[in-house]
N, CA, C and O atoms as a GROMACS GRO file, in nm:
protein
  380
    1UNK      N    1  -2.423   2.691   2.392
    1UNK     CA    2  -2.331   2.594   2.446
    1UNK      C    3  -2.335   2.464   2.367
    1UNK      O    4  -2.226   2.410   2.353
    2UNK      N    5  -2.440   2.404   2.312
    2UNK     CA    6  -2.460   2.290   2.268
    2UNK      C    7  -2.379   2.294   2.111
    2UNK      O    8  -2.356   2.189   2.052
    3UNK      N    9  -2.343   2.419   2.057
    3UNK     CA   10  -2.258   2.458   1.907
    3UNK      C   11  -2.117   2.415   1.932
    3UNK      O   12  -2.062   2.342   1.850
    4UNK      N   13  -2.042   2.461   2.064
    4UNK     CA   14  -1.976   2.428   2.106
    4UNK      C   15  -1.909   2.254   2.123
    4UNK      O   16  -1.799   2.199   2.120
    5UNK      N   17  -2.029   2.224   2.137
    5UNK     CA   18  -1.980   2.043   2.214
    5UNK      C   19  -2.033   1.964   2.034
    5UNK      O   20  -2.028   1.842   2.019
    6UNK      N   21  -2.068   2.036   1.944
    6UNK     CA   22  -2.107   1.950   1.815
    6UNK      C   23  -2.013   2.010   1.720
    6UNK      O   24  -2.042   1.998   1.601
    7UNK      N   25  -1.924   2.062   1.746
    7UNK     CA   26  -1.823   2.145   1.641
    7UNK      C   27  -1.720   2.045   1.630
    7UNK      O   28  -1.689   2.000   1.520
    8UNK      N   29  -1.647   1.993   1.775
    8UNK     CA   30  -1.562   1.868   1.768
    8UNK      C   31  -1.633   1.753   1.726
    8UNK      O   32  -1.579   1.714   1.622
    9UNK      N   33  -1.722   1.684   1.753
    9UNK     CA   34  -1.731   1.595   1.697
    9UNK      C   35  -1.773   1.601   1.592
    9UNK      O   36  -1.774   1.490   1.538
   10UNK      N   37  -1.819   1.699   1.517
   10UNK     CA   38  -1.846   1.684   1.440
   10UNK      C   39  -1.716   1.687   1.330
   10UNK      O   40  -1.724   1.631   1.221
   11UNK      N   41  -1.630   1.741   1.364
   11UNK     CA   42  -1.455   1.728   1.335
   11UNK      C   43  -1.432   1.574   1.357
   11UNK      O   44  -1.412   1.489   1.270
   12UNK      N   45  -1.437   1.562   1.455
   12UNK     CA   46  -1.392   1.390   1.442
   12UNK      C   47  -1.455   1.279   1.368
   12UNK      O   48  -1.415   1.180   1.307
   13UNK      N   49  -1.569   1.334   1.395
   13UNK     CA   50  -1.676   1.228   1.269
   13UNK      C   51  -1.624   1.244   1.130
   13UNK      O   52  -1.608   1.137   1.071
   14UNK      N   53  -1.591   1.368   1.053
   14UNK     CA   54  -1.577   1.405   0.886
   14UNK      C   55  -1.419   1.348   0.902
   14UNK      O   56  -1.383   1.282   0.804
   15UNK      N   57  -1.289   1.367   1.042
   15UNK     CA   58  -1.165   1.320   0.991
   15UNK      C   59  -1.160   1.160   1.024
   15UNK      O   60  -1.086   1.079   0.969
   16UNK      N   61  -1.249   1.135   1.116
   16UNK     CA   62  -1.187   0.962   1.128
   16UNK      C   63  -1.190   0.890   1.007
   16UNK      O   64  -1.119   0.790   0.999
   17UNK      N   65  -1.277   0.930   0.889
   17UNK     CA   66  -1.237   0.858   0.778
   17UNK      C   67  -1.118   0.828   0.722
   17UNK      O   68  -1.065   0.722   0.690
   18UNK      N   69  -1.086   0.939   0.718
   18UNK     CA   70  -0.922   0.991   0.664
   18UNK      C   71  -0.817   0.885   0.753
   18UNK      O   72  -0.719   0.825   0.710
   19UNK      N   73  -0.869   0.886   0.877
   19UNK     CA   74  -0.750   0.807   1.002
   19UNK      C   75  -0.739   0.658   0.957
   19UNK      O   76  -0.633   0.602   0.929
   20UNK      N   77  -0.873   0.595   0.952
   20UNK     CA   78  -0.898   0.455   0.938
   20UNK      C   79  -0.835   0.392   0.822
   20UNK      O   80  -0.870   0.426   0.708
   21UNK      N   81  -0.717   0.275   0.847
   21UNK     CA   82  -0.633   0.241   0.749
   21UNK      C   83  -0.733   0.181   0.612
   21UNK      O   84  -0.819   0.094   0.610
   22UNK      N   85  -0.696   0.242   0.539
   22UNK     CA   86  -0.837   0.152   0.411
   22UNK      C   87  -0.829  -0.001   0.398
   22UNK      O   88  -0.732  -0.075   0.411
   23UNK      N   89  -0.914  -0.021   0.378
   23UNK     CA   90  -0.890  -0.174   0.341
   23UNK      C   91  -0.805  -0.212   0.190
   23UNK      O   92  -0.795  -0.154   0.082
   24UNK      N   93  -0.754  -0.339   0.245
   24UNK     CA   94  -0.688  -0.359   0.077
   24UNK      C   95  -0.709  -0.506   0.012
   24UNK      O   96  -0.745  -0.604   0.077
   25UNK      N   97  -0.694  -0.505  -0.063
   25UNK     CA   98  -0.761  -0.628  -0.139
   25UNK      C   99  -0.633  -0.663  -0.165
   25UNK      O  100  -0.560  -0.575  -0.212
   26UNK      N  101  -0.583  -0.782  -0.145
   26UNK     CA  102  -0.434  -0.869  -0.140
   26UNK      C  103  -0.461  -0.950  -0.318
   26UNK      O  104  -0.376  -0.990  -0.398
   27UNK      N  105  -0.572  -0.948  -0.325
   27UNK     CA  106  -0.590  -1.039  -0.418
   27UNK      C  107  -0.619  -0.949  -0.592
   27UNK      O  108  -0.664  -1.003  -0.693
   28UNK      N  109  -0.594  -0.867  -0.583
   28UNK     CA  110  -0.618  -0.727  -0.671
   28UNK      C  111  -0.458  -0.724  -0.670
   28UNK      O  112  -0.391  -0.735  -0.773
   29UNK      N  113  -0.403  -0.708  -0.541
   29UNK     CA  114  -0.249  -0.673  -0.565
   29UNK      C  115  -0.151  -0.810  -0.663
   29UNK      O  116  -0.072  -0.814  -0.757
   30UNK      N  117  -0.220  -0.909  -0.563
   30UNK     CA  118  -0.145  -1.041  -0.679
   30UNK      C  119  -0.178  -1.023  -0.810
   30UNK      O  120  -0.077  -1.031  -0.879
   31UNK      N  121  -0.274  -1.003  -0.872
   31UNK     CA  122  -0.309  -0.950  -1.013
   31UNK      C  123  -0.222  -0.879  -1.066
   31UNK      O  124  -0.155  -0.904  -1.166
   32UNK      N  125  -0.219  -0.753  -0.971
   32UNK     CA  126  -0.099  -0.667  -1.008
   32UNK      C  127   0.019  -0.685  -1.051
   32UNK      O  128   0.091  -0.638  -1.139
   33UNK      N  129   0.022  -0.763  -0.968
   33UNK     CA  130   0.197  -0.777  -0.924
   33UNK      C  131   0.235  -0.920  -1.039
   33UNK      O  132   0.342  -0.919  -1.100
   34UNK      N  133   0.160  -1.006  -1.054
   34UNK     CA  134   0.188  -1.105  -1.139
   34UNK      C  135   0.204  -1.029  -1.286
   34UNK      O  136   0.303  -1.033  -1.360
   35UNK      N  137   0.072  -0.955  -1.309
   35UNK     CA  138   0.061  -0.893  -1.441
   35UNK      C  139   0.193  -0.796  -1.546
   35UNK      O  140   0.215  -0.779  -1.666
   36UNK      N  141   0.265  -0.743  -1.389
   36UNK     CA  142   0.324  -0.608  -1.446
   36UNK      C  143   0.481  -0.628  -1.325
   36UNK      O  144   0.594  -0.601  -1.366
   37UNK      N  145   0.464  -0.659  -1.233
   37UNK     CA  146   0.596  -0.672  -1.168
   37UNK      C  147   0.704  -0.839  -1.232
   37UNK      O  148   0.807  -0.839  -1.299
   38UNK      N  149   0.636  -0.944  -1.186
   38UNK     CA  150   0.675  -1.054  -1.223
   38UNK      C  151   0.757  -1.070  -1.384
   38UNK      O  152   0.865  -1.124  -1.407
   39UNK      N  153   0.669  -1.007  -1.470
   39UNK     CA  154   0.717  -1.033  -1.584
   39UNK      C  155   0.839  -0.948  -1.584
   39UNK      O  156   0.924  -1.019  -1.639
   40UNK      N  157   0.903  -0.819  -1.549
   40UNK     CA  158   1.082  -0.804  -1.569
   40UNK      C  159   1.128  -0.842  -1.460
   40UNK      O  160   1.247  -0.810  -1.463
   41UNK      N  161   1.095  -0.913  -1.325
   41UNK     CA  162   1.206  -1.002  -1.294
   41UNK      C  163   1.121  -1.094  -1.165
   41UNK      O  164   1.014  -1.050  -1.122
   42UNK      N  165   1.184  -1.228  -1.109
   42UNK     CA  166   1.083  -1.270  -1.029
   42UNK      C  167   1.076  -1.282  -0.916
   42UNK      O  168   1.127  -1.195  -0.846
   43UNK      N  169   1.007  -1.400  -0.854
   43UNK     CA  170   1.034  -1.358  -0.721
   43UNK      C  171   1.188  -1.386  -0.634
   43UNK      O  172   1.183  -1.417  -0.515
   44UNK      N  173   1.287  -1.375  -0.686
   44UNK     CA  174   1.405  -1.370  -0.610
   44UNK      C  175   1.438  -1.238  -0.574
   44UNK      O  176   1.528  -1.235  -0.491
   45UNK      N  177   1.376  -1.082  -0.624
   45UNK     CA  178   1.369  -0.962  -0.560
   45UNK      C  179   1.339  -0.936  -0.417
   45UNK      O  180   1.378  -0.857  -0.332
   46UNK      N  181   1.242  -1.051  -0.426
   46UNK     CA  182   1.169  -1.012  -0.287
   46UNK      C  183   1.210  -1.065  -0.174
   46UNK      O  184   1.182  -1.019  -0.063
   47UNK      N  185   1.284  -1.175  -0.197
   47UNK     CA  186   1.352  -1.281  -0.086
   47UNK      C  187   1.467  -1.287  -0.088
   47UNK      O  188   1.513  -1.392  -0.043
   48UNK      N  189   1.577  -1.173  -0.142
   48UNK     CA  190   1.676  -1.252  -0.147
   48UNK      C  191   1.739  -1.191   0.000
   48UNK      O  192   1.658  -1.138   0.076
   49UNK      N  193   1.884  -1.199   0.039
   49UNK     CA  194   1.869  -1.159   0.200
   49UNK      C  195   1.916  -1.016   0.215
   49UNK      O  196   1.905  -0.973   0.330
   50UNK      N  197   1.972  -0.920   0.114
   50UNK     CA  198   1.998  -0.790   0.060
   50UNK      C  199   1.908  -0.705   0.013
   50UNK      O  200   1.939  -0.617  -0.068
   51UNK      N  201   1.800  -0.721   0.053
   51UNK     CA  202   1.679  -0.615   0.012
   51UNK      C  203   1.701  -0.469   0.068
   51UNK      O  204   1.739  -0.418   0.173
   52UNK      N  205   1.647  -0.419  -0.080
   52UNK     CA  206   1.640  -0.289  -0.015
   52UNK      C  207   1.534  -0.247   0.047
   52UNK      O  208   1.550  -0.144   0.113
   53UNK      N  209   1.432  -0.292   0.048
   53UNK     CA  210   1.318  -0.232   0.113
   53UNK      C  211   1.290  -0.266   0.265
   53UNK      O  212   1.229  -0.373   0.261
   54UNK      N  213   1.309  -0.218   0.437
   54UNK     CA  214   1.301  -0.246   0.532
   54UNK      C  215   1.194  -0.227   0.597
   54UNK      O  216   1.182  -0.276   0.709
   55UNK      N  217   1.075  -0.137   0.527
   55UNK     CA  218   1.013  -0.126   0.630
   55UNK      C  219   0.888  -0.126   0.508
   55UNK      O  220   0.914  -0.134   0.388
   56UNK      N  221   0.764  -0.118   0.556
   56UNK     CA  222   0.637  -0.115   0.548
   56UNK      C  223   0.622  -0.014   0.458
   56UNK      O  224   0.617  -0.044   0.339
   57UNK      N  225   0.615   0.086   0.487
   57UNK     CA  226   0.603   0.206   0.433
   57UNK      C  227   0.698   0.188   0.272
   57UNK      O  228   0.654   0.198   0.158
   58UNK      N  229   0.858   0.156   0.321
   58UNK     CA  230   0.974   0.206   0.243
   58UNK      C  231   0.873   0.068   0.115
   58UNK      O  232   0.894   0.079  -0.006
   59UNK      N  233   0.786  -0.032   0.161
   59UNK     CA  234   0.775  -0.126   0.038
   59UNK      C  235   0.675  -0.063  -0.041
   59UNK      O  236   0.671  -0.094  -0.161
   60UNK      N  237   0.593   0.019   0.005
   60UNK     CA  238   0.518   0.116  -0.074
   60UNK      C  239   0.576   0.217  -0.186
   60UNK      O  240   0.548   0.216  -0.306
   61UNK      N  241   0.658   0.298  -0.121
   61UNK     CA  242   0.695   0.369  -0.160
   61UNK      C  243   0.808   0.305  -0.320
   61UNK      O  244   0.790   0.359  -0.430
   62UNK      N  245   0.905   0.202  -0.305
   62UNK     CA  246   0.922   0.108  -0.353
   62UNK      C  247   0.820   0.042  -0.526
   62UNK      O  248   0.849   0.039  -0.646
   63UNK      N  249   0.687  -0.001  -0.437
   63UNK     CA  250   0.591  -0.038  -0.567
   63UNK      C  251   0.567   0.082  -0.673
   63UNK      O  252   0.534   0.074  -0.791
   64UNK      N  253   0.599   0.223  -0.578
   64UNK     CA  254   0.521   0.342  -0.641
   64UNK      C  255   0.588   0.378  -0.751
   64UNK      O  256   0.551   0.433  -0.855
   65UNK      N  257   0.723   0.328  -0.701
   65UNK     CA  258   0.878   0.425  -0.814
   65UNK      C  259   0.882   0.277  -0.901
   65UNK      O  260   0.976   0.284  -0.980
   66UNK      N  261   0.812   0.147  -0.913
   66UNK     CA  262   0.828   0.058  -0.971
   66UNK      C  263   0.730   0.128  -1.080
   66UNK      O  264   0.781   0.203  -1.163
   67UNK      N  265   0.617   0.110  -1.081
   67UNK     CA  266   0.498   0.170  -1.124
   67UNK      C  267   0.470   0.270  -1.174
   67UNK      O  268   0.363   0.280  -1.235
   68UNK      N  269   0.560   0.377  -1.163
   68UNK     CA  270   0.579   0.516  -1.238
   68UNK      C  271   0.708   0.508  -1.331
   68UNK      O  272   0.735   0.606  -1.400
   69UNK      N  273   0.788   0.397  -1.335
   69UNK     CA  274   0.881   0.374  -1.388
   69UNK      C  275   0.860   0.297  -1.546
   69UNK      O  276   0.921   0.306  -1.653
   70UNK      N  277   0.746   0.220  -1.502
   70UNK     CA  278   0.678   0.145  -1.588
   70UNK      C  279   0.569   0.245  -1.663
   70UNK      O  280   0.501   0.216  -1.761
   71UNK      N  281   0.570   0.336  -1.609
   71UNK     CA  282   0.440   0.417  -1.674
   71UNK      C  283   0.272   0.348  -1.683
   71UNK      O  284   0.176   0.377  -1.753
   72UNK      N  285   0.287   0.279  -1.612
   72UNK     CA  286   0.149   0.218  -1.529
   72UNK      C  287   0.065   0.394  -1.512
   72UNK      O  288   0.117   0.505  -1.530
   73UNK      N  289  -0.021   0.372  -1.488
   73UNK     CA  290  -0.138   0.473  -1.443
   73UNK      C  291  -0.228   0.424  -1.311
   73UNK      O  292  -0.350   0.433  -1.320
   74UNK      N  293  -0.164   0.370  -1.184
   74UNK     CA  294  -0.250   0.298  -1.092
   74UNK      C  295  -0.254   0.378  -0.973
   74UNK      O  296  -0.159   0.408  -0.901
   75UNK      N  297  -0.415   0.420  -0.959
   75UNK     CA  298  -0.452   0.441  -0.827
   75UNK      C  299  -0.370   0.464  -0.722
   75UNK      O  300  -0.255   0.462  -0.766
   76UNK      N  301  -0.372   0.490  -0.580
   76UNK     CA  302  -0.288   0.493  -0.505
   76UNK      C  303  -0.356   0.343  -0.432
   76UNK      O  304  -0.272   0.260  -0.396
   77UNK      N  305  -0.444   0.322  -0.420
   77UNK     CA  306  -0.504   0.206  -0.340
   77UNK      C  307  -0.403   0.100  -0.447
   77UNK      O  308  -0.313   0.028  -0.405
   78UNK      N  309  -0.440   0.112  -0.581
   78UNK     CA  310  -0.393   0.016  -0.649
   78UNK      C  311  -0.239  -0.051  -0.597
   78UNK      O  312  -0.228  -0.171  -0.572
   79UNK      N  313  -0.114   0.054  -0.586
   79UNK     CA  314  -0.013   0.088  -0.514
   79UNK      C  315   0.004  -0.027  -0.389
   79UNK      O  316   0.083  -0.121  -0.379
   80UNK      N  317  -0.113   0.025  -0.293
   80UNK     CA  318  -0.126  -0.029  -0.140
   80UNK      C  319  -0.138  -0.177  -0.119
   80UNK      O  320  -0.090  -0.253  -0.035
   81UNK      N  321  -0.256  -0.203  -0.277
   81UNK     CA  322  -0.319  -0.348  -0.293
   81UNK      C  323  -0.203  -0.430  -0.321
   81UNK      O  324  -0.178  -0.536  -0.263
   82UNK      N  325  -0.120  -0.366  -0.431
   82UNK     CA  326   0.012  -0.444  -0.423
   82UNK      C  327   0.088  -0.473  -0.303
   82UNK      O  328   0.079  -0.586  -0.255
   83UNK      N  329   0.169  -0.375  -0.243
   83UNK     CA  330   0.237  -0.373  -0.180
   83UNK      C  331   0.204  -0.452  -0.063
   83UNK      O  332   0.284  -0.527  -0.007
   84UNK      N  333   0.054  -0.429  -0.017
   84UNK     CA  334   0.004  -0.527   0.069
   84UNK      C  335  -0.010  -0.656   0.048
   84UNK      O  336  -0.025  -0.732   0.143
   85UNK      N  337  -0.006  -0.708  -0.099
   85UNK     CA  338   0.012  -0.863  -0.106
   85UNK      C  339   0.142  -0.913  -0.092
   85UNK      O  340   0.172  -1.016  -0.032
   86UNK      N  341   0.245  -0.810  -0.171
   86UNK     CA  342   0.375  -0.828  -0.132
   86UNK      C  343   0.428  -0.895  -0.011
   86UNK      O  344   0.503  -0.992  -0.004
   87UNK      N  345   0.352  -0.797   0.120
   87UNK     CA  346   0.396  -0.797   0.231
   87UNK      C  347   0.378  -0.931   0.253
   87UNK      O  348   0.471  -1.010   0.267
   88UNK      N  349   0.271  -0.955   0.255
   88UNK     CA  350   0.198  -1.080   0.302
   88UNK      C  351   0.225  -1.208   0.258
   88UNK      O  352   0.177  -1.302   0.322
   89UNK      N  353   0.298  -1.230   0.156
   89UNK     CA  354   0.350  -1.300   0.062
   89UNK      C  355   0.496  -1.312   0.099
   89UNK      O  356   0.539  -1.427   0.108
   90UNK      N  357   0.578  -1.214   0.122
   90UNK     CA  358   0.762  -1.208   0.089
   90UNK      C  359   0.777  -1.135   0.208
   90UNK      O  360   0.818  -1.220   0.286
   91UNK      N  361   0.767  -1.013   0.278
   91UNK     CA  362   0.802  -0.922   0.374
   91UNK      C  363   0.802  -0.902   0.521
   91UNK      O  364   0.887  -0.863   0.600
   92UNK      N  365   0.629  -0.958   0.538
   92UNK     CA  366   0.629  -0.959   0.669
   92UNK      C  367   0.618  -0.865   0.805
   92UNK      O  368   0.634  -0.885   0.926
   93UNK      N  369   0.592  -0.783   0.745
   93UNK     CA  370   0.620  -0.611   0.788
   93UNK      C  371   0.491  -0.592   0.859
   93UNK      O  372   0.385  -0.630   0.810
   94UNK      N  373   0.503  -0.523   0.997
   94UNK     CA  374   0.378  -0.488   1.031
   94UNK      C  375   0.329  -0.384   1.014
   94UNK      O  376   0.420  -0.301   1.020
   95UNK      N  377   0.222  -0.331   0.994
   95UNK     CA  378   0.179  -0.183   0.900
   95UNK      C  379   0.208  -0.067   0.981
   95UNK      O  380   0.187   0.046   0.937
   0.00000   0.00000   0.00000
């Protein structure tokens, strides 16, 4: 009986990692984003009142097709670190 009651948690212990939003470093993303976004165009992308990007997610997804466009090679955190300074900076979006 006791295999039983340590099989789930022990499931929940190895997936809650996976669940828990990662942390992101805002200040890694400004790096980013100054280094490799800023320079082909500036910040009037992000503010102007016609954006395409609406949601949280869609600004991720957004940095990713910026970033593969550029032929960057960045992490997926790298991605997040941006997009999360973005937010925090121009967007406003709750996660």
């Amino acid at each position: 009986m006791r295999a039983i009651t340590t099989i789930p948690l022990l499931f929940l212990t190895l997936t809650s990692g996976g669940v828990m939003a990662q942390e992101t470093d805002t200040s890694a993303g400004k790096e980013l984003v100054t280094n490799n976004c800023t320079e082909c165009h500036g910040t009037e992308v992000y503010t102007r009142a016609e954006r395409r990007v609406k949601t949280r997610a869609g600004l991720s997804k957004q940095v990713q097709r910026c970033e593969q466009t550029l032929g960057l090679t960045w992490f997926e955190e790298d991605v997040e670190n941006a997009a999360e300074f973005l937010n925090k900076s121009y967007y406003h979006f709750g996660k």
